[in-house]
C-alpha atoms as a printed R data frame, in Angstrom:
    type eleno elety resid chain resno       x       y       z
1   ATOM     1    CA   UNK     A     1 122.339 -59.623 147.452
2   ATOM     2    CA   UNK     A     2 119.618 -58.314 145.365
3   ATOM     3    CA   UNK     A     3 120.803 -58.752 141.659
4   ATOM     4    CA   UNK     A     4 120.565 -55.912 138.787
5   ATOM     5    CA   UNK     A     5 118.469 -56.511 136.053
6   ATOM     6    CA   UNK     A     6 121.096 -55.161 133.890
7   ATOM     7    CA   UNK     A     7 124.926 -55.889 134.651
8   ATOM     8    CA   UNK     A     8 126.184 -53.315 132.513
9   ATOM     9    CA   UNK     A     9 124.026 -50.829 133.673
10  ATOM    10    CA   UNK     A    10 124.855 -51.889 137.505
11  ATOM    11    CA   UNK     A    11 128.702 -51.210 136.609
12  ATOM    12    CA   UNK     A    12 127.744 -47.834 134.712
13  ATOM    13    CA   UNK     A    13 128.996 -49.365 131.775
14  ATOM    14    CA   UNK     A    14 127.225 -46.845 128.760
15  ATOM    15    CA   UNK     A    15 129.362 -48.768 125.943
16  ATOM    16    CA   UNK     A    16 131.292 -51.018 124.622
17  ATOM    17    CA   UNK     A    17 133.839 -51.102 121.732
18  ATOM    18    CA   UNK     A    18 135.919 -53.859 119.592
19  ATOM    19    CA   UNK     A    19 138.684 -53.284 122.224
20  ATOM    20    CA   UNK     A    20 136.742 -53.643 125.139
21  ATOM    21    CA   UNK     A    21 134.948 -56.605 123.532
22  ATOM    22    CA   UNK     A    22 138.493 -58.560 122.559
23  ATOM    23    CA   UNK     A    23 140.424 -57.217 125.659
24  ATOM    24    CA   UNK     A    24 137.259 -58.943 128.102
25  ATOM    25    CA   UNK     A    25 137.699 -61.922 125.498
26  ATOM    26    CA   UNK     A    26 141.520 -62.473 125.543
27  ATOM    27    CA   UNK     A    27 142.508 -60.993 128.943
28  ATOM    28    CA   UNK     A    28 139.474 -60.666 131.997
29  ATOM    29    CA   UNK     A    29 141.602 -60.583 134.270
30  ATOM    30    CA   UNK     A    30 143.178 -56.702 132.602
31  ATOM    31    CA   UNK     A    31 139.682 -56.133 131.648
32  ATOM    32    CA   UNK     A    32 138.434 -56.526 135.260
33  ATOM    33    CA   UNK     A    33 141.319 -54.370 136.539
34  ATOM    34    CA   UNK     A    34 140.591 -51.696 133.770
35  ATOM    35    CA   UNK     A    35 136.398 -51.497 133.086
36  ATOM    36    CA   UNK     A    36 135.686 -51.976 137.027
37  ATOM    37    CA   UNK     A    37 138.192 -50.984 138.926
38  ATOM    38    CA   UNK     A    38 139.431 -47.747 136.529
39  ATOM    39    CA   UNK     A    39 143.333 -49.141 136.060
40  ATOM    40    CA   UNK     A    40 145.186 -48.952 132.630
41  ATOM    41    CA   UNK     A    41 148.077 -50.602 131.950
42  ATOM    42    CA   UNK     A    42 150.335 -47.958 130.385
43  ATOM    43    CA   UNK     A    43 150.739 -47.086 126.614
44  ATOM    44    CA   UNK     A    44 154.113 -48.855 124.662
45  ATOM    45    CA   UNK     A    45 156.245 -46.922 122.291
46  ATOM    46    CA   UNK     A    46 154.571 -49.097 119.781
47  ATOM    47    CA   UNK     A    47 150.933 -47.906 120.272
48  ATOM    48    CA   UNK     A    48 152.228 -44.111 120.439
49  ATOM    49    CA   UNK     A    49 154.173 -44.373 117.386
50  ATOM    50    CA   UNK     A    50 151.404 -45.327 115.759
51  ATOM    51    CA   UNK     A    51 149.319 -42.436 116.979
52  ATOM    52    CA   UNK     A    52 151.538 -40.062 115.923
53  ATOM    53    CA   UNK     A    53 152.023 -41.441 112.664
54  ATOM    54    CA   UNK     A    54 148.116 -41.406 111.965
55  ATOM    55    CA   UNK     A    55 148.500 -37.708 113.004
56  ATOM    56    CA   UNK     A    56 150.731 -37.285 109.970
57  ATOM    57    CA   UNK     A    57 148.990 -39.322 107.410
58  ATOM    58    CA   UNK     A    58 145.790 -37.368 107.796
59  ATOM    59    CA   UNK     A    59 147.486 -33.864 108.337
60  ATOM    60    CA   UNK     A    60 149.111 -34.666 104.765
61  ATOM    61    CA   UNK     A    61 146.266 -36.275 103.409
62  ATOM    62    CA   UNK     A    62 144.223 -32.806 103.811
63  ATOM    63    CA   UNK     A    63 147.456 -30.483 102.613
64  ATOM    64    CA   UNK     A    64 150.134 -30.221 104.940
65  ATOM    65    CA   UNK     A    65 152.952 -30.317 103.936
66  ATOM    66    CA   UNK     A    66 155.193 -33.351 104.418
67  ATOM    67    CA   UNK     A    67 158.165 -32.608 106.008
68  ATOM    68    CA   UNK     A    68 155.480 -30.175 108.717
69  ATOM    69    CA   UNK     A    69 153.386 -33.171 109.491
70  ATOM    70    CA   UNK     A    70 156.033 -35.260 109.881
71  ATOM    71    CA   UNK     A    71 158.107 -33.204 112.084
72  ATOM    72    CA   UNK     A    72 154.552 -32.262 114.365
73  ATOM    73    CA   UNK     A    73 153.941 -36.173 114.548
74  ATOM    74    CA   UNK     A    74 158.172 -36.753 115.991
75  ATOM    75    CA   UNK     A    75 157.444 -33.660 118.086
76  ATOM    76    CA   UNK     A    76 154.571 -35.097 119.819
77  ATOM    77    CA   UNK     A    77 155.947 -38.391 119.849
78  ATOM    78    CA   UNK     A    78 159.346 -36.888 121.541
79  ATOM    79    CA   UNK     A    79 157.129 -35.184 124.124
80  ATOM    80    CA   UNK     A    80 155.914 -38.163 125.814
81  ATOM    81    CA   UNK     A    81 159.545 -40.100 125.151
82  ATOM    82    CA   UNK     A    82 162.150 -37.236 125.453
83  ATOM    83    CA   UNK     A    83 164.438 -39.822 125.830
84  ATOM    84    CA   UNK     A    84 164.093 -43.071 125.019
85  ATOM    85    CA   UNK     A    85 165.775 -46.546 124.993
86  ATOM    86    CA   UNK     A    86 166.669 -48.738 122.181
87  ATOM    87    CA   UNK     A    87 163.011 -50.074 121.218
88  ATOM    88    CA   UNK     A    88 161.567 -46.891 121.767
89  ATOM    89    CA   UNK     A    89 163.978 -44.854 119.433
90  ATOM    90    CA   UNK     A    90 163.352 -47.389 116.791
91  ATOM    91    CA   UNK     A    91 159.660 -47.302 117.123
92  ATOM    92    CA   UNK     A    92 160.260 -43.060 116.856
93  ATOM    93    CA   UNK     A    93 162.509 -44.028 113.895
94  ATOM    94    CA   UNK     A    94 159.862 -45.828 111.388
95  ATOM    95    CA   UNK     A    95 157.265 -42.589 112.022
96  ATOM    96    CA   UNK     A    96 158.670 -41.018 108.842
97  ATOM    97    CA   UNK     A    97 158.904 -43.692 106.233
98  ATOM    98    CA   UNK     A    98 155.510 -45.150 107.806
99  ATOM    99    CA   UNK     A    99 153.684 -41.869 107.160
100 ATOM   100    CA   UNK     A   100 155.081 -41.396 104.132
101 ATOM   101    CA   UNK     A   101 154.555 -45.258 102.565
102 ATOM   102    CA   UNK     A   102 150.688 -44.785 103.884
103 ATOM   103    CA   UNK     A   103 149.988 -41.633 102.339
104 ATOM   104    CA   UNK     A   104 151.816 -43.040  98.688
105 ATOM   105    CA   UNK     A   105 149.126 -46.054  99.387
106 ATOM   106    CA   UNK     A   106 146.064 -43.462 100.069
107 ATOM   107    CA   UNK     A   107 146.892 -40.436  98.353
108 ATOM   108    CA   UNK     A   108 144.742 -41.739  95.486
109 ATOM   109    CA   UNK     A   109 141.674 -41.360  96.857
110 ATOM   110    CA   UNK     A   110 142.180 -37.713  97.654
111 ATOM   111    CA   UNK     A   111 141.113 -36.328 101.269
112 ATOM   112    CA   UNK     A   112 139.507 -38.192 103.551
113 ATOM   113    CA   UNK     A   113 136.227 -36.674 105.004
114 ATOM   114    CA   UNK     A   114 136.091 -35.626 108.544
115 ATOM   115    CA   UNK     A   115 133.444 -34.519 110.766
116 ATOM   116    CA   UNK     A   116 133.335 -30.827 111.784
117 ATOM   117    CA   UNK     A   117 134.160 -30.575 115.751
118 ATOM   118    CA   UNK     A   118 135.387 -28.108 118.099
119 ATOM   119    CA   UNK     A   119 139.034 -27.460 118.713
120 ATOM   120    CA   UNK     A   120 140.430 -30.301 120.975
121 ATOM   121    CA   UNK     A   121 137.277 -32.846 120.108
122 ATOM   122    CA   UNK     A   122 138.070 -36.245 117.960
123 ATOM   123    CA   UNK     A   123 138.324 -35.537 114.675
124 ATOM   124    CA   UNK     A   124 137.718 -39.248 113.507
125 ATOM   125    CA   UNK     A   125 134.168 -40.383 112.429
126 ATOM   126    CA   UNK     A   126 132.022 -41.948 115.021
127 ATOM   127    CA   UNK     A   127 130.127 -44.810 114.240
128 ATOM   128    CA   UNK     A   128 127.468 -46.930 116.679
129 ATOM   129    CA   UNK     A   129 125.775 -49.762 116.618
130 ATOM   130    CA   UNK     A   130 123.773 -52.006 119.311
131 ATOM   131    CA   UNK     A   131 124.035 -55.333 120.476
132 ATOM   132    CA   UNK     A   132 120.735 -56.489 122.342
133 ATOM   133    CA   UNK     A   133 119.833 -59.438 124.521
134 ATOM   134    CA   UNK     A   134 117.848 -60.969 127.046
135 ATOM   135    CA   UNK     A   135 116.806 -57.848 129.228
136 ATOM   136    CA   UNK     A   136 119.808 -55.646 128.146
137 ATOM   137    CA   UNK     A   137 121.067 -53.740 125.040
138 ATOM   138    CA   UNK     A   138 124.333 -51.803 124.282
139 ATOM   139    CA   UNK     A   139 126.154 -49.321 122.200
140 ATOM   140    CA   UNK     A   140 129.161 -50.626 120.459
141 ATOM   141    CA   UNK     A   141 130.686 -47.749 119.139
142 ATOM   142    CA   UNK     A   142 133.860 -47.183 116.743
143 ATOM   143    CA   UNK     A   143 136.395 -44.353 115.190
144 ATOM   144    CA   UNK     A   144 136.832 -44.456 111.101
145 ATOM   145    CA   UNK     A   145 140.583 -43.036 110.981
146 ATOM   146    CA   UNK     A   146 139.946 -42.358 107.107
147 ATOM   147    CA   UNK     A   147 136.480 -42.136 105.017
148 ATOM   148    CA   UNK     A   148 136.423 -41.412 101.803
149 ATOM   149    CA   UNK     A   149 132.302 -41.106 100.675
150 ATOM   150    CA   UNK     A   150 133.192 -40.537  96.524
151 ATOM   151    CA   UNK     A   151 134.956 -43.496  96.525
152 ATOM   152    CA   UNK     A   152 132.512 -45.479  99.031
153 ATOM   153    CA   UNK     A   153 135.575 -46.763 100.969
154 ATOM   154    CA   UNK     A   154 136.476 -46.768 104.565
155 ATOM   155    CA   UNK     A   155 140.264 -47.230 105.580
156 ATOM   156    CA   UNK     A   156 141.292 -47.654 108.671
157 ATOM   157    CA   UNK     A   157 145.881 -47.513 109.293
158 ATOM   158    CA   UNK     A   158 147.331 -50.054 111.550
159 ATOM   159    CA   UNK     A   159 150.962 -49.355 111.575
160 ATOM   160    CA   UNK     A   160 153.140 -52.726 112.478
161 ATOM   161    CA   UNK     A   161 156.429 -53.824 113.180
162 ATOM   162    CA   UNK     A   162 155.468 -56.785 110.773
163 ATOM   163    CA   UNK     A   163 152.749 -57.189 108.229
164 ATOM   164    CA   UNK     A   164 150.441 -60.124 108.296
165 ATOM   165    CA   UNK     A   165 149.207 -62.210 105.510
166 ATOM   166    CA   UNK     A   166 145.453 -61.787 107.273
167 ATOM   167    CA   UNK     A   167 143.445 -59.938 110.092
168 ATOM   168    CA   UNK     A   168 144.015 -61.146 113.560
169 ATOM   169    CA   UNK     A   169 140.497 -62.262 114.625
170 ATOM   170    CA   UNK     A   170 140.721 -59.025 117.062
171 ATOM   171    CA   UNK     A   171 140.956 -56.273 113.695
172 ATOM   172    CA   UNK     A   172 137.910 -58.620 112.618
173 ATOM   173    CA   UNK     A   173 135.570 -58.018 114.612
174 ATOM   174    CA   UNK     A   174 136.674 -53.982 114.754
175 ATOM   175    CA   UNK     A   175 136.215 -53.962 110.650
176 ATOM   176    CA   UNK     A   176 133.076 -56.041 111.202
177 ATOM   177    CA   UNK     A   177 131.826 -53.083 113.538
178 ATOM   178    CA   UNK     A   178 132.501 -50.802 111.145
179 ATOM   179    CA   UNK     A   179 131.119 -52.838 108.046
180 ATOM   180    CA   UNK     A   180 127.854 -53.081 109.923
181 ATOM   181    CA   UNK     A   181 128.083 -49.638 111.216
182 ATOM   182    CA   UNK     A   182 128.650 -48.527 107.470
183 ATOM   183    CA   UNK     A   183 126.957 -50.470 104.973
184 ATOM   184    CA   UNK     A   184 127.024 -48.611 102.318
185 ATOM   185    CA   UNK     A   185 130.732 -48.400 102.281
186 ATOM   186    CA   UNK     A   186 133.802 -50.949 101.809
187 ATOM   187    CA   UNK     A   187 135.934 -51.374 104.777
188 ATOM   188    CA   UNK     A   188 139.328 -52.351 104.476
189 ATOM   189    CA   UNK     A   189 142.376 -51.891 106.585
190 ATOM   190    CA   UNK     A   190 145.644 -50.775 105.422
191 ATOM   191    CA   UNK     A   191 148.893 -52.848 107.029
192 ATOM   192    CA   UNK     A   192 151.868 -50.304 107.097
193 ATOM   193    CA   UNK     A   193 155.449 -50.814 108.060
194 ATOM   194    CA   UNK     A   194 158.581 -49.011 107.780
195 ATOM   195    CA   UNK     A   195 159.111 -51.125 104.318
196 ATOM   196    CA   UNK     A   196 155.280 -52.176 102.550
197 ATOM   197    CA   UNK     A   197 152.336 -52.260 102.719
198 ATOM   198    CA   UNK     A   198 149.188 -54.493 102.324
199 ATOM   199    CA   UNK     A   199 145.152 -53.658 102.262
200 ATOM   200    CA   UNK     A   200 143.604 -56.354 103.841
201 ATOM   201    CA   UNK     A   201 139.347 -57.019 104.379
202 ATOM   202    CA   UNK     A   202 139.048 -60.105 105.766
203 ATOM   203    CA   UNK     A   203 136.107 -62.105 107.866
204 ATOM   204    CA   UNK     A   204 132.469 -62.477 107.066
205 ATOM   205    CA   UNK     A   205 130.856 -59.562 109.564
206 ATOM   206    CA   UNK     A   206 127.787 -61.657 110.223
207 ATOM   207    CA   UNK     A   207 129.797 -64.290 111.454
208 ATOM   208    CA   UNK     A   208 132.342 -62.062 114.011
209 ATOM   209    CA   UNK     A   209 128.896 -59.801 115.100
210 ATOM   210    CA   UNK     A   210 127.379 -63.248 115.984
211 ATOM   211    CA   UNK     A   211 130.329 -64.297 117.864
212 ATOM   212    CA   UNK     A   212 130.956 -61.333 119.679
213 ATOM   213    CA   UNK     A   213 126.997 -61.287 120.381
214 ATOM   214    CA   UNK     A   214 127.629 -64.494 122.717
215 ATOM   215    CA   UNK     A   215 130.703 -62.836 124.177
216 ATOM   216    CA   UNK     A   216 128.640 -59.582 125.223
217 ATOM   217    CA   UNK     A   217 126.064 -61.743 126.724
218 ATOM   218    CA   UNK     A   218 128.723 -63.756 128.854
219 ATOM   219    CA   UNK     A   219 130.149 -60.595 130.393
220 ATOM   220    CA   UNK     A   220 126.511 -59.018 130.628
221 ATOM   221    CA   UNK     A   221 125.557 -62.207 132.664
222 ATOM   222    CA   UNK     A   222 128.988 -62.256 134.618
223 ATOM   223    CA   UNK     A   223 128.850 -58.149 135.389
224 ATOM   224    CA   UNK     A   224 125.008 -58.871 136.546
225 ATOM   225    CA   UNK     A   225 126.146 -61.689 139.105
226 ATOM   226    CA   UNK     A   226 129.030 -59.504 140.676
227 ATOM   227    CA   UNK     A   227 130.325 -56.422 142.327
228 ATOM   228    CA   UNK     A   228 133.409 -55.276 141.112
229 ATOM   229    CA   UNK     A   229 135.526 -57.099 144.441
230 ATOM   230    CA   UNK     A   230 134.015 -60.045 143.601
231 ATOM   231    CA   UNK     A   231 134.873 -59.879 140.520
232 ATOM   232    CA   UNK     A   232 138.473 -58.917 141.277
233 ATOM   233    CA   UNK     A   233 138.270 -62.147 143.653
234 ATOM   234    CA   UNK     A   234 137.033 -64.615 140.894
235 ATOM   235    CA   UNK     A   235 138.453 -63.783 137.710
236 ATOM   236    CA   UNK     A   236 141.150 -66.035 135.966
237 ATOM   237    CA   UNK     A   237 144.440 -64.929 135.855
238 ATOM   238    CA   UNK     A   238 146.888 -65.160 133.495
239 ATOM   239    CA   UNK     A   239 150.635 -64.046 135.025
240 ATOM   240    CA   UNK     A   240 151.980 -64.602 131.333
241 ATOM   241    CA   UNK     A   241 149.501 -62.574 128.991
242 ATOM   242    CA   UNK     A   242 151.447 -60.271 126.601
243 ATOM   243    CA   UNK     A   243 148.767 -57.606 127.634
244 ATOM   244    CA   UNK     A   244 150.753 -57.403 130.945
245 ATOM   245    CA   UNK     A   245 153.740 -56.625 129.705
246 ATOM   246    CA   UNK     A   246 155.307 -53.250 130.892
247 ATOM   247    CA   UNK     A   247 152.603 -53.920 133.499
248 ATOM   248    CA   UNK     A   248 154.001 -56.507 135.879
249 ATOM   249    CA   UNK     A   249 154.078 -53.715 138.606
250 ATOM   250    CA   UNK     A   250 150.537 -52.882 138.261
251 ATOM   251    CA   UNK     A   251 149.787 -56.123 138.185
252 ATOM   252    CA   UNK     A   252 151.071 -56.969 141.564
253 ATOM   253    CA   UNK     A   253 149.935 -54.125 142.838
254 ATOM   254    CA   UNK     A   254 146.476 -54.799 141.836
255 ATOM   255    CA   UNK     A   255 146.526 -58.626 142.106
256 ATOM   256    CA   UNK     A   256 149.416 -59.511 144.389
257 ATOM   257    CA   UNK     A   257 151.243 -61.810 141.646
């Protein structure tokens, strides 16, 4: 078998991101099944909930009303879940006093700054940088949920059940990203439950980007070796990964355990 020069280009893999990086670092297995083979495991109530609830933080954050956003954000969270189970009304449950504990935290800063798209386009800021190696190089690319330029900050909302004391190594490496995507600014992330708060910045970025540089390499090096049964074939499993949960279906489907 004649071997690409380039494994990401041989998989038509344009870019990467901090989720693609962590998920091929925590869980190859998913991200075989996922980047090659074009399988997702489904969204939780959790994730949603927390995409609604950005929805409303930003909608307020640039004048709408309260109560408006708020009710928009249930609305479109009700509209995937019109009827839910226990966890999943809870989750729909902490939308409003999330949103509303977030925007007491950010309302400070006044609005957030937003690039001007057409109707239906992402409204977050894009940001890129590119990781280069022996006979390859790649985009890494990022969304700021929240810039604010006057006050040379970046915030990006991660709405949880719990708040930590520090970053998981994963929301590392995405505010090292953005750090080196945006050096000019601060980057911080803001930890939001139904009860508190907590801003958080932690990890040196030189140190994650240097990390993740050897992690790119590995799955540039494994993508180059492979086609995408092969690597179906070879890659460890792990039956007992949280990212397969709600998935066990797909799983078996996919892998046959």
């Amino acid at each position: 078998m004649t071997q690409c020069s380039d494994g990401f280009a041989k998989h038509n893999i344009d870019h990467l991101s901090a989720s693609s990086i962590n998920l091929w670092s925590n869980a190859p297995d998913v991200w075989v099944m996922q980047y090659l083979h074009g399988k997702r495991t489904p969204m939780g109530a959790a994730a949603w909930r927390g995409i609604c609830t950005e929805d409303a933080v930003a909608a307020i954050l640039l004048g709408t009303p309260a109560t408006e956003a708020i009710d928009k954000a249930i609305a479109k969270f009700d509209g995937r879940y019109m009827i839910g189970d226990e966890a999943t009304t809870r989750e729909r449950e902490r939308i409003k006093p999330m949103a509303t504990l977030a925007v007491a935290e950010l309302q400070a800063y006044g609005k957030p700054d937003f690039p001007e798209v057409e109707e239906g386009e992402n409204h977050q800021n894009k940001v890129e940088i590119t990781a280069v190696g022996d006979g390859w190089s790649i985009p890494v690319i990022g969304y700021l949920d929240l810039v604010f330029p006057e006050h040379g900050l970046v915030i990006d909302l991660k709405t949880t059940g719990r708040i930590p004391t520090q970053m998981s190594p994963e929301h590392q490496l995405q505010r090292a990203i953005y750090a080196k995507a945006k050096g000019n600014l601060a980057v911080k992330f803001l930890y939001v439950s139904d009860k508190k708060t907590s801003l958080l910045e932690d990890g040196d970025p030189s140190e994650l980007l240097a990390i993740a540089k050897v992690q790119i390499s590995r799955m540039e090096a494994f993508l180059r070796h492979c086609d995408k049964d092969t690597a179906k074939a070879i890659v460890p499993m792990n039956t007992s990964s949280f990212y397969w949960s709600g998935a066990e279906n797909l799983r078996k489907e996919f892998y046959g355990v």
